[in-house]
TORDODO-389739 format. One line per 5 residues: their letters; for each residue x, y, z of C-alpha. Coordinates in steps of 0.05 Angstrom, whole numbers, plus 5000, padded with zeros to 4 digits. Each point is the difference from the previous one (the first is absolute). Layout:
N
a> X,Y,Z  ... .
***
This chain:
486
xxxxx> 4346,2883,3963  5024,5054,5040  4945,5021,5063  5016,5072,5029  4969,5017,5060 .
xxxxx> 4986,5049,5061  4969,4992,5074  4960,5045,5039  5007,4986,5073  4978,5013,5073 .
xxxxx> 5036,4995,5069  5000,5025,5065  5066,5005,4987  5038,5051,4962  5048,4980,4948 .
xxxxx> 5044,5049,5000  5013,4992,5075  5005,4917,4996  5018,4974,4932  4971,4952,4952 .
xxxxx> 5016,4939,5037  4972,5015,5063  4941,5041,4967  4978,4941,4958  5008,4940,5053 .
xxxxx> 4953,5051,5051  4934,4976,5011  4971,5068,4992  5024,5004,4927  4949,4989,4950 .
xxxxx> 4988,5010,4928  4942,5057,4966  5017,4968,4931  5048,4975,4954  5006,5022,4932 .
xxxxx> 5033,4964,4947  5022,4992,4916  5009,4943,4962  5058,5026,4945  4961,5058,4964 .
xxxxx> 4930,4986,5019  4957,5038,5038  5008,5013,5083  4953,4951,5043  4981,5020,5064 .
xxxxx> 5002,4939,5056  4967,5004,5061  4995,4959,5071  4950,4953,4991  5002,4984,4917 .
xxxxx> 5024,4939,4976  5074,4993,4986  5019,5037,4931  5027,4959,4953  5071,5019,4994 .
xxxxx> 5015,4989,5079  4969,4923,5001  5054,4937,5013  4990,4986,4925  5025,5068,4973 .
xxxxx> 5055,5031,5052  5049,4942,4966  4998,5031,4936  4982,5069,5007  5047,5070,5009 .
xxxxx> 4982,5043,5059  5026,5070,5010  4985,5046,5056  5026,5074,5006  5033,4995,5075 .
xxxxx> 5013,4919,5010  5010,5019,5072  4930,5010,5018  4965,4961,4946  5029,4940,5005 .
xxxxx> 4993,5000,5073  4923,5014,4998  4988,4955,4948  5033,4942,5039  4984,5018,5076 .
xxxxx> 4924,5015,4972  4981,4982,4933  5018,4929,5011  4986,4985,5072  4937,5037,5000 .
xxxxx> 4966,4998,4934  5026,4936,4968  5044,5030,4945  5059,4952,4974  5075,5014,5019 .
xxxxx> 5036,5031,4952  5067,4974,4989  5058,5061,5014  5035,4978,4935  4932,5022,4960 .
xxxxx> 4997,5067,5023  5035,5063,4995  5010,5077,5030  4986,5050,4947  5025,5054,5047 .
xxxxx> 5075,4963,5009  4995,5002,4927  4981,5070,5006  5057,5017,5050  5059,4953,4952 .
xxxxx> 4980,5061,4952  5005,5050,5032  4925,5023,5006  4970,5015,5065  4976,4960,5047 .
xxxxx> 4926,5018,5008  4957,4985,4941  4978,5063,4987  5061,5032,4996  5023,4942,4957 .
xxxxx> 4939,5019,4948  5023,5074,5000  5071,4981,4984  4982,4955,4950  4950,5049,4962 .
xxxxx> 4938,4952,5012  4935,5030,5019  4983,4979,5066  5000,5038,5063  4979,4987,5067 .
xxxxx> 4936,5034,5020  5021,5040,5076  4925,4997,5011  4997,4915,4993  5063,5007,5046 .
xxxxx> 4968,5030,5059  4942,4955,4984  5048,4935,5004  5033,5030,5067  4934,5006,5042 .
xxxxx> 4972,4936,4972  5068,4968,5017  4990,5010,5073  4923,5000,5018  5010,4999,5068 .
xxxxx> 5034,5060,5001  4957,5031,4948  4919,5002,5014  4952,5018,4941  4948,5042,5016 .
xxxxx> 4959,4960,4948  4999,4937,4961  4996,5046,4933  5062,5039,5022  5038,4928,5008 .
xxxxx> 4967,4965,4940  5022,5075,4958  5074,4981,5036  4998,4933,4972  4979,5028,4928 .
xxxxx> 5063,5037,5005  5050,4941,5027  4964,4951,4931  5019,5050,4957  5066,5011,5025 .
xxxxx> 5016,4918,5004  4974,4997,4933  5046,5057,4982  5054,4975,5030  4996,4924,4967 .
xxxxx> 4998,5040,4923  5068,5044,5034  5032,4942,5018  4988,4968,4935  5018,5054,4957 .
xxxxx> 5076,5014,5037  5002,4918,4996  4994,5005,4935  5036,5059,4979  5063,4991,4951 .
xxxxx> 5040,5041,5045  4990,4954,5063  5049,4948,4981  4987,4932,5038  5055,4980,5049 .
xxxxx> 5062,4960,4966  5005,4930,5002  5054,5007,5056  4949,5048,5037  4938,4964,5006 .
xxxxx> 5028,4944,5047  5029,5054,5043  4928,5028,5004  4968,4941,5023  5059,4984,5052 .
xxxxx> 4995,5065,5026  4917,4981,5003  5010,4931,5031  5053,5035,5050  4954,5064,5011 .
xxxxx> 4933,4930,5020  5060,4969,5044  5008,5068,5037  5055,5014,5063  4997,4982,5063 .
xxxxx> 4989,5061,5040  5042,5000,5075  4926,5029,5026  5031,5012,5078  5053,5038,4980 .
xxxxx> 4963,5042,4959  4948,5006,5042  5047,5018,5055  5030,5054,4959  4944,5035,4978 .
xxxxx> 4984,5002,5089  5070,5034,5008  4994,5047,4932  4932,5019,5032  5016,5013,5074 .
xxxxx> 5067,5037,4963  4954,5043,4963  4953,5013,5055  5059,5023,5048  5024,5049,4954 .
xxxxx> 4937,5025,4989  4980,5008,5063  5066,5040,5010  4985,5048,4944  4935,5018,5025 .
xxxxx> 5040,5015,5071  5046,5044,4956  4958,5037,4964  4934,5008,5052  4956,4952,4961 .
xxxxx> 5005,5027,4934  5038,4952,4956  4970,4925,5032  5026,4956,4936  5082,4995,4975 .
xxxxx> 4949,5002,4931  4969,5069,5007  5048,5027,4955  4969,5070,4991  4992,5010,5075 .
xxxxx> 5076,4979,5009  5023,5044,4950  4958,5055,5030  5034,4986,5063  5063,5008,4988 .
xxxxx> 4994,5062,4936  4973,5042,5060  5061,4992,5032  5037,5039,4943  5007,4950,4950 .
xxxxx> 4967,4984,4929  5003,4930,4986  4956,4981,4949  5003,4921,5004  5020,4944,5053 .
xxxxx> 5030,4948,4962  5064,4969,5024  5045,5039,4964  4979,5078,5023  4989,4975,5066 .
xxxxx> 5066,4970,5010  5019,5069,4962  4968,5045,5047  5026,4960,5059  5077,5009,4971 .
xxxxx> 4991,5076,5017  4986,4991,5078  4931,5027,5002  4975,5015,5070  4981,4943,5053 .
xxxxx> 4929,5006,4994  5001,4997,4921  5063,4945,5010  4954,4955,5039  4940,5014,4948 .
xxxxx> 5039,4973,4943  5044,4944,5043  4928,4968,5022  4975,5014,4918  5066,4959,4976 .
xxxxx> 4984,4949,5058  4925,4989,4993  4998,4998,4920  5026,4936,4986  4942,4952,4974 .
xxxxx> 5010,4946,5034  4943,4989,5030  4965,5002,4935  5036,4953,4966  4993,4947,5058 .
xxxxx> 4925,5017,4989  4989,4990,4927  5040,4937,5008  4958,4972,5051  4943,5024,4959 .
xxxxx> 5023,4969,4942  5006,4936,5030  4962,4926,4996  4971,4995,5071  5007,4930,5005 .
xxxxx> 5065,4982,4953  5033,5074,5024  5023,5006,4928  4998,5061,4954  4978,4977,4934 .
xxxxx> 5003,5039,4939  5047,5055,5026  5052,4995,4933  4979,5022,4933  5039,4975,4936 .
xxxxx> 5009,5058,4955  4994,5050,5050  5055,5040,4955  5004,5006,4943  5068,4959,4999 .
xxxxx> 4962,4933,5020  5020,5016,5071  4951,4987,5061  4969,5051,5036  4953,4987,5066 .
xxxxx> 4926,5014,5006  4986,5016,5072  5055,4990,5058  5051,5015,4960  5050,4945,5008 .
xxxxx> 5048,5023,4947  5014,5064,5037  5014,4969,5072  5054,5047,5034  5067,4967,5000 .
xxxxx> 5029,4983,5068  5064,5051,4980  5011,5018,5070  5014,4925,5015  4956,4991,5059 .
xxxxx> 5001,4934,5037  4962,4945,4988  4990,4998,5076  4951,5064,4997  4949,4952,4959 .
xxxxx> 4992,4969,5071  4997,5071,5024  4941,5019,4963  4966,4938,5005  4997,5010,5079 .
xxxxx> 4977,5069,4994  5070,5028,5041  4998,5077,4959  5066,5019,5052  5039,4951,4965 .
xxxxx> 4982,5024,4931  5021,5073,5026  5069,4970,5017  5005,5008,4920  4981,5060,4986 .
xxxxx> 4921,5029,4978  4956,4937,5017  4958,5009,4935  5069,5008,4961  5017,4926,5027 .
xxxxx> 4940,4970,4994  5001,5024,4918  5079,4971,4997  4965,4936,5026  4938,4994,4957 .
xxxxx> 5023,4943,4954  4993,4949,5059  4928,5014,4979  5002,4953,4953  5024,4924,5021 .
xxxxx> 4997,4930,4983  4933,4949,5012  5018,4941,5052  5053,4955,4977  5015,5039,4946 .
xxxxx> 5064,5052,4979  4986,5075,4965  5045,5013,4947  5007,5074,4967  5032,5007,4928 .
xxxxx> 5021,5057,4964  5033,5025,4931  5061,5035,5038  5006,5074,4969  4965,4982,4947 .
xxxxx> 4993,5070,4974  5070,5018,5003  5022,4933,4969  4958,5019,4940  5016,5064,4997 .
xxxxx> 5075,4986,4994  4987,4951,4943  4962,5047,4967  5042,5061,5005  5065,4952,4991 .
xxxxx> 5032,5021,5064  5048,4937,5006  5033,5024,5064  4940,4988,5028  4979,4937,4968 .
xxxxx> 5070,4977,5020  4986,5018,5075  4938,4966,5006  5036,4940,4960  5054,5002,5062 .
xxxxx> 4948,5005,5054  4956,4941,4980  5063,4960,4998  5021,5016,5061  4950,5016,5045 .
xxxxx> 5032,5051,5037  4954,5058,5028  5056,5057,4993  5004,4989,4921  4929,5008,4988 .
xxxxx> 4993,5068,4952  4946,5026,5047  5051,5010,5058  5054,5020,4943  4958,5059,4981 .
xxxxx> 4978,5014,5068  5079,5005,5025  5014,5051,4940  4943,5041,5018  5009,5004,5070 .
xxxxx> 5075,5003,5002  4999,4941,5036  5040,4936,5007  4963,4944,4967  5007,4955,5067 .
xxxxx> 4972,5051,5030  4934,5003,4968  4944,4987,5041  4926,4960,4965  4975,5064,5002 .
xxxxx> 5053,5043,4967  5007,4950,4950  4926,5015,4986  5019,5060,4977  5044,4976,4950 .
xxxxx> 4943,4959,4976  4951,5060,4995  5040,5046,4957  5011,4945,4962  4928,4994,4988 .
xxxxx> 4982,5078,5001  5056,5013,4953  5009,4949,4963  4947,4997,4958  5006,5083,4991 .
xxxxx> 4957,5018,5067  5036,5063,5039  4977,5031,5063  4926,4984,4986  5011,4926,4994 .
xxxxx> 5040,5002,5055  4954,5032,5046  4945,4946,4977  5043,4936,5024  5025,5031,5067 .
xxxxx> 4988,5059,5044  5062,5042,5012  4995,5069,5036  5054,5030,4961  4988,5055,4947 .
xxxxx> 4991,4981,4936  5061,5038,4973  5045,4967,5058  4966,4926,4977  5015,5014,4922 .
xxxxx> 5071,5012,5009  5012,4947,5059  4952,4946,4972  4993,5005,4916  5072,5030,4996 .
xxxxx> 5036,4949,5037  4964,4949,4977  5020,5025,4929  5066,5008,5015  5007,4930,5036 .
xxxxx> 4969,4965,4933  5043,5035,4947  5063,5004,5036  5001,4938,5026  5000,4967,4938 .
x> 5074,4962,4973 .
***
């Protein structure tokens, strides 16, 4: 039998904010009801206090098939809660499976109701039962007026679980959801047992860092409200900034990295200089990513759990939900390791040494994540994947050739990344610095699979026009792959 099913919860937490782990293993969390399907029967209702269903008792989980929507969060409540607090019967990982990952390895979306859309099925979610499920999902925050306006709320959540279970079922079961491959599925419940296992969290420096990113931010705000008489306060009142410096002749329309650096390439004036100098040097999110981590963490084991999701592209590769520790900033600027100790003893002058303090503290965010006691952190990675494939696919045996010759050798200099990035920059390939020859990567990726300026701009901010970056970036990189061939 397979047993589809949804939970409705309650926290003074929010989710969104904290993640599945820590949201489930919070004693504030609690369940309104659980709603559930054996195979194509009709959706039961459980609630806190009835007797253990059936399908959940010792004598069934061993034989059963379970599948939730988002594993993340129900596998979490039903272990941290279900089981502890209301007696249901572990259910073995190997027995149960994520209808969305088998959503995502086909390239539907992500959120079940999207996923019905896509896959002409007749289920949508009701925006009404939505707002109903966020104010009964935080009743501390939320106060009813009356026990009919709540117990009308709750109406809405049932239906909505119970529409949900007959959703889930229905994309489970649909001929175009292939189920994972034989190779897959173990990879799926690795990536589960790894996602339980979590990692360790270095909780002082990251704590630490978010103190400097915040006393950063609050200096430079405090300096553009001394520049411009109180009225911009925040580096993040973009309209007021813009204002700012328009009525000093100009007509910028946006902020982001590249027109800024743009407008600061044409000398403006001091005052609109130092307006866009403390923008550049006060928009860096640090400080929010140290915060989501720290959010996102176990409070007693200081480990993220549940941060990677299998699938996460379409390609099988992960993706993170949350602190996104896919997309931690490379340390390209080669920043000692001595400035850990620098952050960790709160000394911001010796941060400065190096340039922005916020730009450091992002080149050293990967020393966020570290190994438990006794223990050793290893990192692996399919090395330019994308351009490996790529080459096979499109034949280019110069290429193949060259990554052939690096992996035998080792050496740095023969990589294909710094190759490219030496052709395009007129450049001597010893003289390629890590990040020049991530430049050679990201043309590779923008162009290579038929991207232009557009892709370009998506993968790395560059305050050139877009005519000067098509003819230095896609024609180069053009020119490097054809003429370099034998």
């Amino acid at each position: 039998m397979i047993i589809y099913g949804d939970i409705e919860t309650f926290s003074l937490l929010n989710l969104k904010e904290c993640g599945a782990y820590v949201y489930a293993t919070n004693p504030s969390t609690g369940l309104h009801f659980f709603c559930y399907a054996v195979d194509d029967d009709e959706v039961q209702v459980w609630r806190p206090g009835d007797p253990v269903p059936t399908p959940f008792t010792a004598a069934a989980v061993e034989h059963n098939s379970y599948s939730w929507w988002n594993w993340s969060f129900e596998r979490n409540i039903y272990a941290e809660i279900l089981v502890p607090r209301h007696g249901f019967a572990p259910i073995p990982l190997e027995n149960q499976d994520c209808a969305q990952r088998r959503a995502l390895a086909n390239a539907y979306p992500a959120e079940l109701g999207l996923c019905c859309e896509a896959l002409g099925l007749p289920y949508r979610k009701d925006p009404e039962a939505r707002k109903a499920m966020l104010r009964l999902a935080q009743p501390k925050k939320h106060k009813y007026k009356t026990a009919e306006a709540r117990e009308q709320d709750l109406a809405l959540l049932l239906r909505r679980c119970v529409s949900d279970v007959e959703s889930l079922r229905a994309c489970y079961l649909h001929p175009r959801m292939s189920p994972l491959s034989a190779d897959e599925r173990p990879i799926l419940l690795l990536d589960a047992k790894v996602n339980s296992h979590g990692v360790r969290l270095n909780v002082p420096f990251v704590e630490a860092g978010r103190m400097l990113a915040v006393a950063e931010r609050n200096a430079v705000n405090v300096r553009l409200s001394e520049l411009t008489s109180g009225v911009v306060t925040s580096v993040f009142q973009r309209d007021r900034i813009l204002a700012a410096v328009n009525a000093s002749g100009h007509s910028m329309t946006k902020l982001s990295k590249r027109v800024v650096a743009a407008t600061l390439a044409h000398k403006p004036e001091d005052y609109v200089r130092e307006l866009l100098v403390l923008r550049q040097r006060g928009a860096l999110n640090s400080a929010l990513k140290f915060k989501k981590m720290l959010a996102h963490a176990d409070p007693v084991e200081q480990r993220l759990h549940d941060v990677l999701r299998y699938y996460g592209a379409h390609t099988g590769r992960w993706s993170s939900i949350g602190p996104q520790v896919h997309n931690m900033s490379r340390n390209d600027a080669e920043f000692p390791a001595s400035l850990i100790d620098a952050v960790l003893a709160g000394d911001r002058d010796e941060l400065a040494r190096w340039g922005n303090p916020l730009t450091v503290l992002a080149g050293l965010v990967r020393a966020a994540l570290c190994a438990a006691d006794g223990h050793k952190l290893y990192w692996g990675d399919f090395a330019a994947i994308e351009s490996r494939v790529l080459a096979w696919i499109a034949g280019e045996e110069w290429k193949i050739a060259a990554f052939r010759e690096y992996d035998a050798s080792g050496d740095e200099r023969l990589h294909p990344y710094r190759q490219i990035a030496a052709r395009m920059l007129h450049k001597d390939v010893l003289n390629i610095s890590k990040g020049e020859r991530q430049k050679g990567k990201f043309c590779e990726l923008a162009c290579g699979f038929g991207g232009s300026v557009g892709a370009w701009r998506g993968i790395i901010e560059d305050p050139r026009s877009d005519a000067e970056r098509r003819f230095s970036a896609k024609c180069s990189w053009r020119t490097f792959a054809i003429c370099s061939r034998p």
